[in-house]
Wavefront OBJ file of the C-alpha trace (Angstrom):
o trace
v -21.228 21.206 -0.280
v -19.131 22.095 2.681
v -17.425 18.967 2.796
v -14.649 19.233 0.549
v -13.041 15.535 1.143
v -12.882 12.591 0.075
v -16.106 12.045 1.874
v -18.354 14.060 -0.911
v -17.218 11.914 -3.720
v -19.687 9.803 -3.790
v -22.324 12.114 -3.918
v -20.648 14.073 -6.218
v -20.517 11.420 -8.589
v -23.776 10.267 -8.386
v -25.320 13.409 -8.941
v -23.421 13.263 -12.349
v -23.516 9.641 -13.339
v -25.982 7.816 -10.339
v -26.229 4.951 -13.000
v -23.063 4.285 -14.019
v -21.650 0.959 -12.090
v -18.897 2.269 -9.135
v -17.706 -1.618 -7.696
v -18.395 -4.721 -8.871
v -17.636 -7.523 -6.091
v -18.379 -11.110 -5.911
v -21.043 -11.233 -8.798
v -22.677 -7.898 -7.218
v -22.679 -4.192 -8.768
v -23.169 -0.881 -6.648
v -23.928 1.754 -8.866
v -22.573 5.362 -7.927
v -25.945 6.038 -6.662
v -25.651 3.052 -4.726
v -22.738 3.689 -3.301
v -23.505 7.185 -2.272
v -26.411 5.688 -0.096
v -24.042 3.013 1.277
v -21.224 5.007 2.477
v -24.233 7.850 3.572
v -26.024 5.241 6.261
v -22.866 3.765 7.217
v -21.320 7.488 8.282
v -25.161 7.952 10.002
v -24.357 4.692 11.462
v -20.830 5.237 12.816
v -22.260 8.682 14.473
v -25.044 6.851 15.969
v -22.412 4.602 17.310
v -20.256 7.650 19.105
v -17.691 8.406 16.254
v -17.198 11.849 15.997
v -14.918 14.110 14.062
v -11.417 12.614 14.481
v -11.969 9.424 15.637
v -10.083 6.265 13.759
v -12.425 3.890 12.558
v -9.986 1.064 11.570
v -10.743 -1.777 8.498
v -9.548 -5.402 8.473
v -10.559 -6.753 5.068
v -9.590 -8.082 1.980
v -10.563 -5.795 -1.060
v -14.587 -5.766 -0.380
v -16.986 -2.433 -1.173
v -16.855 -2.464 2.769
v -13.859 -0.914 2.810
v -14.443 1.690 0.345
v -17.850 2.320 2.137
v -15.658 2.560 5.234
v -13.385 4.979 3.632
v -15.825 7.139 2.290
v -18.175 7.546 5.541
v -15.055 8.322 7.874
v -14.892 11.344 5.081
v -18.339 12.400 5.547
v -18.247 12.488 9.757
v -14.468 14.307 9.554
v -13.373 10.360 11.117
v -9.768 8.890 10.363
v -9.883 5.806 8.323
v -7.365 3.163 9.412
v -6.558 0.675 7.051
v -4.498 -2.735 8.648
v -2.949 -5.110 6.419
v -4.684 -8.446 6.287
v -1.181 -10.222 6.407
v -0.098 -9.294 9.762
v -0.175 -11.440 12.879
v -2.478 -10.862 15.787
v 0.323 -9.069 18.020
v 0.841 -6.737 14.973
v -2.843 -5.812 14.170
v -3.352 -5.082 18.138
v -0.314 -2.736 17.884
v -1.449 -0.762 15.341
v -4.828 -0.269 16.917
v -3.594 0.655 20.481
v -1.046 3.368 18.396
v -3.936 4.978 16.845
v -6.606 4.574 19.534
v -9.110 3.051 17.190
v -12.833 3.508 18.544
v -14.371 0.714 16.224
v -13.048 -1.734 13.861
v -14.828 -3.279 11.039
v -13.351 -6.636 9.857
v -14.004 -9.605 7.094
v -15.601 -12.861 9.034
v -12.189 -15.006 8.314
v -10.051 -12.138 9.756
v -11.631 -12.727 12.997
v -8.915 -14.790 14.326
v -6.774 -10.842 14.204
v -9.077 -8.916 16.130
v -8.550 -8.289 19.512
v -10.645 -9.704 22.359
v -14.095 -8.162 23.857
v -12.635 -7.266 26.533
v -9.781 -4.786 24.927
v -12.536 -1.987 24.814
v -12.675 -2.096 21.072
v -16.159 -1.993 19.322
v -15.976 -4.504 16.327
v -18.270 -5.246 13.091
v -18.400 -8.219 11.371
v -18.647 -7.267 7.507
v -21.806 -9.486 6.249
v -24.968 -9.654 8.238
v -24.128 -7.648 11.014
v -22.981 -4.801 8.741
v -25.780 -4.815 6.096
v -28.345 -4.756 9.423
v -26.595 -1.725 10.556
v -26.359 -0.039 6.843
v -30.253 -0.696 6.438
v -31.288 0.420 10.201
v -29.457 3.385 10.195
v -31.091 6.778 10.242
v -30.806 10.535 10.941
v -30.633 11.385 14.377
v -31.011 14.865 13.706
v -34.127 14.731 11.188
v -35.629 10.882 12.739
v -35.710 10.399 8.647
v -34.520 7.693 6.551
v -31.283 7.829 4.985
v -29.687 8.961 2.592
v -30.460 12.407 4.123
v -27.511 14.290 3.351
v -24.799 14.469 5.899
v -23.094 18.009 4.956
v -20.082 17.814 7.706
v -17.340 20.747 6.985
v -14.784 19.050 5.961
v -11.514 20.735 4.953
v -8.695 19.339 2.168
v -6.270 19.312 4.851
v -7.983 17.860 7.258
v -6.413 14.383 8.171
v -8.275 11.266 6.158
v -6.981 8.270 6.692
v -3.302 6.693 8.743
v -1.715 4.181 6.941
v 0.754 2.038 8.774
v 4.090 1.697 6.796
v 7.117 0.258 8.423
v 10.297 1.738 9.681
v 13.776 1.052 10.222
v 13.386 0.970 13.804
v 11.121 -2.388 13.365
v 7.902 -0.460 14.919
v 5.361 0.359 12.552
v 4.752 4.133 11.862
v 1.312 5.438 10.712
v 1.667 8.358 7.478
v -1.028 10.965 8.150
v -2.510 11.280 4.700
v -4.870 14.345 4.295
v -7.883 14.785 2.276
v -5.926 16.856 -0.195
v -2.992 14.324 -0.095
v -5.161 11.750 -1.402
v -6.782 14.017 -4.118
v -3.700 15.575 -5.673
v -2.260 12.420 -6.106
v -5.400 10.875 -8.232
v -4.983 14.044 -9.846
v -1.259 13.465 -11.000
v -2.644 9.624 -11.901
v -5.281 11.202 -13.941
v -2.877 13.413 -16.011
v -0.029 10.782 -15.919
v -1.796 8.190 -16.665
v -4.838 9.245 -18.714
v -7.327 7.163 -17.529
v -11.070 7.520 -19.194
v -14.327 7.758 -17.793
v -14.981 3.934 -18.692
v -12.618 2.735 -17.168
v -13.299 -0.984 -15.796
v -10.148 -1.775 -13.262
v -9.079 -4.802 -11.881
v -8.637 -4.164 -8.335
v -6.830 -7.336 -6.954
v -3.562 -5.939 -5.474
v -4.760 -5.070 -1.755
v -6.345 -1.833 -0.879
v -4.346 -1.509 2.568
v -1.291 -1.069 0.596
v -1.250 2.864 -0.595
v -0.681 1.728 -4.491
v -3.706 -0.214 -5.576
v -5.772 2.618 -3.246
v -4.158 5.654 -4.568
v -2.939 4.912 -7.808
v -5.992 2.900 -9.046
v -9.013 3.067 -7.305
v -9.104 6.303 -6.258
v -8.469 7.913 -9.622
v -10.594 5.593 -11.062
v -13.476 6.128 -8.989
v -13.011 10.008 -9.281
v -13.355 9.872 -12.973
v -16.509 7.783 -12.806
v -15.610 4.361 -13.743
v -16.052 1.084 -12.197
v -13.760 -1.149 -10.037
v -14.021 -4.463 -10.252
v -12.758 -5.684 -6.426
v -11.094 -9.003 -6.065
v -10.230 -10.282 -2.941
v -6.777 -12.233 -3.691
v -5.221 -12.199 -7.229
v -4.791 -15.344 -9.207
v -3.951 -15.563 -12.577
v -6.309 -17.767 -14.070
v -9.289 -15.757 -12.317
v -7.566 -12.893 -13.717
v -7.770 -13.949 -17.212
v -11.493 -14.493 -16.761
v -12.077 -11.480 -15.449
v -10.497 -9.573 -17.661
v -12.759 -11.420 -20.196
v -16.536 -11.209 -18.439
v -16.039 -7.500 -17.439
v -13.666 -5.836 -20.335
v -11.382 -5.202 -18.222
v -9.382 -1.936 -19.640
v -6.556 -1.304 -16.697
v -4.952 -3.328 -13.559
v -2.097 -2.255 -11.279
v 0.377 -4.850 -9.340
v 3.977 -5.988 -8.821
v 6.191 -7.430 -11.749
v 5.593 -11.089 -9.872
v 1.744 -10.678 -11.089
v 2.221 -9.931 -14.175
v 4.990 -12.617 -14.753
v 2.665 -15.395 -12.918
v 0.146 -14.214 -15.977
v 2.915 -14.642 -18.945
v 3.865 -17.984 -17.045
v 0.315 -19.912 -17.323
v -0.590 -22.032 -19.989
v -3.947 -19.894 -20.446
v -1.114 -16.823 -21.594
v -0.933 -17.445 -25.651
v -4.963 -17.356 -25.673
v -6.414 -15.657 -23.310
v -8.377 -12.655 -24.406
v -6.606 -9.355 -23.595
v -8.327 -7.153 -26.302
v -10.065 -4.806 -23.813
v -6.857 -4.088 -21.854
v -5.390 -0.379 -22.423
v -3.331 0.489 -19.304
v -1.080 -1.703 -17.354
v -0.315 0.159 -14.325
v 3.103 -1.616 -12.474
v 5.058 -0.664 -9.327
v 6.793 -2.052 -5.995
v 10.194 -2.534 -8.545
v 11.025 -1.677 -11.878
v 9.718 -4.684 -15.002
v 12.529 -6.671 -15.850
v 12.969 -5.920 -19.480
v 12.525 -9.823 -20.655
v 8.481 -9.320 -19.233
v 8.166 -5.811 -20.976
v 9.020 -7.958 -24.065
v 6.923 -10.712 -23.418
v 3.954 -8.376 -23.206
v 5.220 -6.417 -25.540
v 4.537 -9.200 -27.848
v 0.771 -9.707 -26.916
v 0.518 -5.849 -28.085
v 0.343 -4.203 -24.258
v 2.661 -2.153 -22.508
v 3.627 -0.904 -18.918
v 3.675 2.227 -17.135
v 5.833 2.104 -14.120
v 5.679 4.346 -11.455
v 7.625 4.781 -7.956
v 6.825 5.868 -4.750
v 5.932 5.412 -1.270
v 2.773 5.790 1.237
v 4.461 8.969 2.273
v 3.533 10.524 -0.928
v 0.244 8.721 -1.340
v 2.067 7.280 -3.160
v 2.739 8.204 -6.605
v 6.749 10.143 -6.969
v 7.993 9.586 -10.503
v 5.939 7.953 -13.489
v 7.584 6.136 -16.568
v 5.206 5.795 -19.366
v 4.422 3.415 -22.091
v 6.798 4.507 -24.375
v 9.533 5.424 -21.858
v 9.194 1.875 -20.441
v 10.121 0.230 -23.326
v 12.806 2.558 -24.041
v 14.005 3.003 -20.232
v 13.771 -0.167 -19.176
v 14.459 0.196 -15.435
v 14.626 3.694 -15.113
v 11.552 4.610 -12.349
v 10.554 7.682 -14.442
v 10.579 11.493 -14.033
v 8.377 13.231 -11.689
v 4.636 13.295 -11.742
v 2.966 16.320 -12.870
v 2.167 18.092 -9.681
v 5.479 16.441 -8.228
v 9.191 17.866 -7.352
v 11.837 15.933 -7.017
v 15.583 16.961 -6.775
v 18.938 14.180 -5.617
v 20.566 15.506 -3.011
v 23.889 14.723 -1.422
v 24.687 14.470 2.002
v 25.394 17.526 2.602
v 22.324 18.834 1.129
v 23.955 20.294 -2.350
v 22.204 18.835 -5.515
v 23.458 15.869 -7.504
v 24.419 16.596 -10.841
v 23.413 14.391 -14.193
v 24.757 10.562 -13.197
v 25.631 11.612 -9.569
v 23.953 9.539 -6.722
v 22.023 11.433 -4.090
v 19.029 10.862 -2.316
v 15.555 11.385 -3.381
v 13.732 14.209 -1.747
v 10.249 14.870 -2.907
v 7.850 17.555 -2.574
v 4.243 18.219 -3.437
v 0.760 18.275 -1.915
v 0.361 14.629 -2.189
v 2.955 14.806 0.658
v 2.126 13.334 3.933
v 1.252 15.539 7.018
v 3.846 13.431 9.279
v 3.759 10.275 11.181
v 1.222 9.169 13.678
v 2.153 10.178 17.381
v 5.948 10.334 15.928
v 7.143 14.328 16.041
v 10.742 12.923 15.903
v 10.166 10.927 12.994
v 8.610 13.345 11.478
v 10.982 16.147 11.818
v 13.376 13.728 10.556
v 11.411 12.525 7.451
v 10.388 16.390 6.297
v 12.775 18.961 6.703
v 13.081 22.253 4.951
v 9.953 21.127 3.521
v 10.816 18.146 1.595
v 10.356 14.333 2.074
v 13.707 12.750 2.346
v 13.023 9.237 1.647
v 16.320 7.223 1.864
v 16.611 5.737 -1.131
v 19.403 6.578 -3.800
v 18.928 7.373 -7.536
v 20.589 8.644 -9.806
v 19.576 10.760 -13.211
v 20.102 10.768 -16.825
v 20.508 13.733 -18.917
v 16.716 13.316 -20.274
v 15.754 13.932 -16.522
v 15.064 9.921 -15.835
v 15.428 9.191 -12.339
v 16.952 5.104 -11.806
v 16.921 4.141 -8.056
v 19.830 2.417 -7.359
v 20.019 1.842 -3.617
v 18.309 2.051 -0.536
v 19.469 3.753 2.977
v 17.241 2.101 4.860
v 18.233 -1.461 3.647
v 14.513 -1.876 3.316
v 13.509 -5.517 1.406
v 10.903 -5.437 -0.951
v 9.441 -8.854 -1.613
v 6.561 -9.269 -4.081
v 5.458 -5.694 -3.450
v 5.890 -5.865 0.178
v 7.980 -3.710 2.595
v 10.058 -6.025 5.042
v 12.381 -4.357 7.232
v 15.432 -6.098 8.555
v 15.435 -4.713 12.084
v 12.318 -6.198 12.728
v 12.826 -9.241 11.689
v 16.515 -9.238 13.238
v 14.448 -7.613 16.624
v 12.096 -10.530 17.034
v 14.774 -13.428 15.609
v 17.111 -12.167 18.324
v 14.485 -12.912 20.989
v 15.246 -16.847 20.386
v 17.504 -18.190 22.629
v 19.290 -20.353 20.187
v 20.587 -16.731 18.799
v 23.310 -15.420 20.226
v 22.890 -12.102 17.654
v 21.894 -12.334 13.461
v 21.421 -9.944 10.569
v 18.644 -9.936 7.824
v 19.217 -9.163 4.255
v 17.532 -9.147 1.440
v 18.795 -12.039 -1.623
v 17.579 -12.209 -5.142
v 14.517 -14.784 -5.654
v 13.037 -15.152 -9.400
v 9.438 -15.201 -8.125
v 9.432 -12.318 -5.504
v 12.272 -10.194 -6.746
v 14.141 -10.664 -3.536
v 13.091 -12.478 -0.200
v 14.798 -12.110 3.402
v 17.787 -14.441 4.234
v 19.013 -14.361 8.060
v 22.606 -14.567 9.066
v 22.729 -16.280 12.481
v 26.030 -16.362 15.385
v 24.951 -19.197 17.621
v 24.836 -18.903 21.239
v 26.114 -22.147 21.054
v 27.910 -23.383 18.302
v 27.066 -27.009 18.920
v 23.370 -26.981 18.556
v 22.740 -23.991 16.077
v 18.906 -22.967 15.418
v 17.105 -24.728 11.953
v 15.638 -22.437 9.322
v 12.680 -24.283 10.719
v 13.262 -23.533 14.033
v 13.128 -19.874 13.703
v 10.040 -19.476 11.757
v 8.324 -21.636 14.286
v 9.635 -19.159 16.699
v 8.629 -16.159 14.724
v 4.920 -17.724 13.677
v 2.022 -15.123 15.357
v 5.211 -12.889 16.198
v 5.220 -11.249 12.411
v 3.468 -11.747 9.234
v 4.530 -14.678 7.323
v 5.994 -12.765 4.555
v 8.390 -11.100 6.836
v 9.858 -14.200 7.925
v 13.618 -15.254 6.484
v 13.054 -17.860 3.546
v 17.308 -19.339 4.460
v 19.309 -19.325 6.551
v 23.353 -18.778 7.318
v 24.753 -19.819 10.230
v 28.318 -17.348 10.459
v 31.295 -18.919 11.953
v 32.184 -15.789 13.684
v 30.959 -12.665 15.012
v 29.362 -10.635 12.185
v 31.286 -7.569 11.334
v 30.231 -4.365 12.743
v 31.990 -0.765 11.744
v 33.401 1.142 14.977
v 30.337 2.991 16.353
v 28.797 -0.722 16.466
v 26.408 -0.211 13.704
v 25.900 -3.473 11.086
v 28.221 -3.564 8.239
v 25.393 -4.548 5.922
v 27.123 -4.154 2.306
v 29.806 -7.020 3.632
v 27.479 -8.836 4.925
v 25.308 -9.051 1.714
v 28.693 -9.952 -0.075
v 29.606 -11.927 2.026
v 25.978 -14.205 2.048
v 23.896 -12.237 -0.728
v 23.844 -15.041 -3.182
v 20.873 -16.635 -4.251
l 1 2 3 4 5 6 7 8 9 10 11 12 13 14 15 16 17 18 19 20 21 22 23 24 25 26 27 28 29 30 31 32 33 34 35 36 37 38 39 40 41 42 43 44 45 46 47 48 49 50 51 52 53 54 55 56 57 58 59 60 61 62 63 64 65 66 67 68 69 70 71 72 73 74 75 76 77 78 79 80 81 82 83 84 85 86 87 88 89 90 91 92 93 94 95 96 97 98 99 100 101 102 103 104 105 106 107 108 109 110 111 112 113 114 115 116 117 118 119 120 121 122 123 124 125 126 127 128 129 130 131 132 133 134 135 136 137 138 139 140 141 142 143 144 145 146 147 148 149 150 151 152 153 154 155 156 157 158 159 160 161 162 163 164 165 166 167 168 169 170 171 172 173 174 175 176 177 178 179 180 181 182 183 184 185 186 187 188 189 190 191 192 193 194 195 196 197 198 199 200 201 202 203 204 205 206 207 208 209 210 211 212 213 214 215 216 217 218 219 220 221 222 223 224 225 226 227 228 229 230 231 232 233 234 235 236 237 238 239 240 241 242 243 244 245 246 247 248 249 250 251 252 253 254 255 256 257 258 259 260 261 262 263 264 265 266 267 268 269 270 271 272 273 274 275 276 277 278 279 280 281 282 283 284 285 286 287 288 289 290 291 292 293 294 295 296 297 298 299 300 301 302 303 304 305 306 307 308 309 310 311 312 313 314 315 316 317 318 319 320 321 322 323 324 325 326 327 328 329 330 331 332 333 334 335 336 337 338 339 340 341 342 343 344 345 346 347 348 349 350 351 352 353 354 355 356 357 358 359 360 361 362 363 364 365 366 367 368 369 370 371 372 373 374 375 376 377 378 379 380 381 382 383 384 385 386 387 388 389 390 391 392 393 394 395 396 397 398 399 400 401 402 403 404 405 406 407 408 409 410 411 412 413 414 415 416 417 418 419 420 421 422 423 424 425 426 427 428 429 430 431 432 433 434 435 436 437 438 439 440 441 442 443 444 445 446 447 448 449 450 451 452 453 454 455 456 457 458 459 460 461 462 463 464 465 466 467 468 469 470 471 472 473 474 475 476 477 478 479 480 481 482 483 484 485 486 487 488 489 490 491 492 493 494 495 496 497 498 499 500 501 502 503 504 505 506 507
């Protein structure tokens, strides 16, 4: 084959294992066979529609085979796939699409609400009728033959695959240009980390538009030939059953998951005997849930990281997450890491510095951002703002974060924003968003609000009505300070965040 992307997996798999099941959605199994043909008609179909090599095709679902389908076909024409996160608000979705210059976008019928109007330019597909009519009309243009005629495109490993929009500190979203080798060294480095089988039958309900459940489960699942099982919100109840009717043997999501799981009444009996690998990230386990499942004879392997890095960094297993309970690992096998200080000399054992990473799971740079770029990699390593610190077995802890970023059940919320879009109310004379502890997300965002008028200062309520459609709903503050005085600001003008979370960080 001269495609040597992400695209040829598929075919590559079914020509050794066509019968094996690949997804399992909604009581329906594609076999890798299957899903070879799929993703083959849907690329014919996307060239038949004018997408050529380096278009963005974006997706706007929930975890469906769609999107996978999606994924793969943008891989066989040399397309971009462009994942957008199904909790966003209209404004944000529209952004996103205008940033990358998306050609076509292929959406879930109850997203529909998000997409753009006809008249924005923007070819859309509905995923359900209208998208199995174009899977089983689509041909070869070049041969007039029924699909699946092959569809050989060169495709290189560093050719860009897919943009994946990840937040910044300067409130506008940035899109990480993940390549086709990107993608594939880091299943690799799941693969060895993590040692998953080829029978593997994974739970997929964390969302595929976030980098984790794509890069550290599904993709190294699907690469070793076993079957995802694709649910489109989790729930713990529906968990437990389907952990039960399909065997499940590994799942990946946020502590708050796993703890809604211990915290059911279903919890003492449910069946977890198939269950071998229980893949967490987003923040470390608090050690009172490693104990609790612990107990039920199943254990956690942690990992950090960040879309940048597709995303797996450092990778704490089984028995190192019992016995390192928040530590965030060492690196991953095909990963360097080294803690640097500010002035670029390395931190020494229990030193703070920032993380730097480097590694061909690496991002190529942002989207249409040189300047962010240049200031994420430099000397060829991904400085990623957060601190961490080492022990002398080579365990990295995080500790703190430069970019003040909140991270709220697994999601990325970033203060300026929030504080951006809350300062747009005129009730707000300026504010500050911080993050404060919350036992069900592991911290939530909390604005701090100077009235323009101090008689008549803006509700909680007030300012999520004023935010609603303007952000997603999980970026939005959960309480509210109102500050009797200006809020304090060190000399160059800049937000004195520390004080202000010690001043107002208490739950």
């Amino acid at each position: 084959m001269r495609n040597e992307g992400l695209g040829s997996w598929p075919a590559r798999r079914a020509r050794k294992t066509p019968h094996r099941t690949a997804l399992v959605h909604d009581g329906t199994s594609y076999t890798y066979r299957e899903l070879n043909e799929r993703s083959t008609r849907l690329a014919y179909a996307l060239r038949g529609a004018g997408i050529e090599r380096g278009d963005r095709v974006a997706c706007l679902t929930p975890n469906h085979p769609a999107y996978l389908e999606t994924l793969f076909a943008c891989g066989l024409l040399g397309a971009v796939f462009v994942p957008l996160n199904t909790r966003l608000a209209a404004d944000e979705i529209r952004s996103q699409l205008d940033d990358c210059g998306a050609r076509l976008l292929l959406h879930a019928p109850s997203l529909a609400p998000l997409v753009p109007t006809p008249d924005s330019g923007l070819r859309t597909v509905e995923i359900g009728p209208a998208y199995e009519e174009l899977l089983a009309t689509a041909t070869s243009a070049s041969t007039a033959a029924d699909v699946p005629f092959p569809l050989d495109e060169p495709v290189r490993p560093d050719d860009l695959c897919l943009i994946m929009y990840t937040s910044g500190t300067t409130g506008r979203a940035k899109g990480a240009m993940l390549t086709h080798a990107n993608l594939t060294w880091n299943a690799v480095n799941v693969l060895v980390d993590a040692e998953l089988a080829a029978d593997e039958r994974a739970l997929v309900s964390a969302p595929l538009f976030h980098t984790a459940a794509l890069g550290m489960l599904a993709l190294p699942v699907l690469l070793k030939g076993g079957s995802c099982v694709l649910v489109e919100s989790f729930d713990a109840d529906d968990a437990f059953d389907l952990i039960e009717r399909h065997g499940i043997t590994t799942m990946f999501g946020v502590p708050t998951m796993y703890e809604r799981m211990a915290a059911s009444a279903r919890w003492p009996s449910a069946d977890l005997s198939s269950l071998r690998t229980l893949l967490c990230g987003g923040a470390p386990v608090p050690r009172p849930l490693i104990d609790t499942y612990q107990r039920r004879g199943l254990l956690f392997q942690q990992g950090y990281g960040m879309t940048e890095a597709s995303p797996g960094v450092l990778f704490l297993d089984a028995e190192d997450a019992t016995r390192k309970a928040g530590s965030a690992g060492v690196p991953h096998f095909f990963t360097d890491v080294r803690l640097a200080h500010p002035d670029g000399s390395e931190a020494g054992v229990g030193e703070e510095g920032e993380v730097l990473v480097n590694g061909p799971h690496v991002m190529a740079g942002y989207w249409g951002r040189p300047e962010a770029t240049t200031a994420a990699l430099r000397d060829g390593w991904l400085h990623t703002g957060d601190i961490a610190r080492a022990d002398a077995d080579g365990h990295l802890t995080v500790v703190d974060r430069l970019k003040d970023m909140i991270i709220s059940g697994g999601e990325n919320i970033y203060p300026a924003e929030v504080e951006e879009a809350a300062g747009a109310h005129p009730a707000v004379a300026e504010c500050a968003v911080i993050g404060v502890p919350d036992a069900d997300w592991g911290e939530v965002p909390r604005i701090v609000v100077v009235p323009a008028d101090p008689g008549e200062p803006p509700t909680l309520d007030d300012l999520r009505a004023f935010l609603a459609g303007r952000l997603a709903s999980y970026k939005t503050p959960r309480s509210l300070v109102i500050a009797g005085e200006l809020l304090p600001r060190t000399a160059s003008g800049k937000l004195r965040k520390p004080l202000l979370r010690e001043r107002h960080g208490t739950p």
